[in-house]
N, C-alpha and C positions, 0 to 999 in steps of 0.2 A: 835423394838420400845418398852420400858417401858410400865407396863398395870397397870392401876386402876380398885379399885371397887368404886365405890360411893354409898350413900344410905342417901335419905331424907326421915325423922322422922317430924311425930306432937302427941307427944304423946306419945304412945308407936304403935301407927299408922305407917306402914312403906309406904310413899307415891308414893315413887322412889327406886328400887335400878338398876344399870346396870353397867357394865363392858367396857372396854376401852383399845385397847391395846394387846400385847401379853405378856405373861410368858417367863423367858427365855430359855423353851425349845421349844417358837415358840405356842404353844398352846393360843386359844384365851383369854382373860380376861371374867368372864363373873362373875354377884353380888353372884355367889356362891363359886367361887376361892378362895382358904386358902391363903392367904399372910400371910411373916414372920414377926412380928413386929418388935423384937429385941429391943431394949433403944428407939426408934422412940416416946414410950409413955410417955417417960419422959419430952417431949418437949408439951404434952397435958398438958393445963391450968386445977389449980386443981380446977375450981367452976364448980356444978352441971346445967349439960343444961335447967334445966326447971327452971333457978333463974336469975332473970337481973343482969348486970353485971353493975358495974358502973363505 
């Protein structure tokens, strides 16, 4: 199975983070696991999180 990390912010407050999933060498996910991003950030919207969006 594909693994996530997730992580909720308020702030620079980390509220949440946890992991999901395994690696695929089978190892668990956990919100400390290196993921590769690769071009994936290019598809992140360029406004600043802490600004409404309209």
């Amino acid at each position: 199975m594909p693994g996530v990390a997730v992580a909720v912010t308020k702030g620079t407050e980390i509220i949440h983070a946890a992991g999901h999933g395994e690696t695929a060498s089978g190892e668990p996910v956990t919100a400390d696991t290196s993921m590769a991003v690769a071009s994936v950030s290019k598809s992140f919207p360029p406004w600043k999180a802490d600004q409404p969006r309209c």
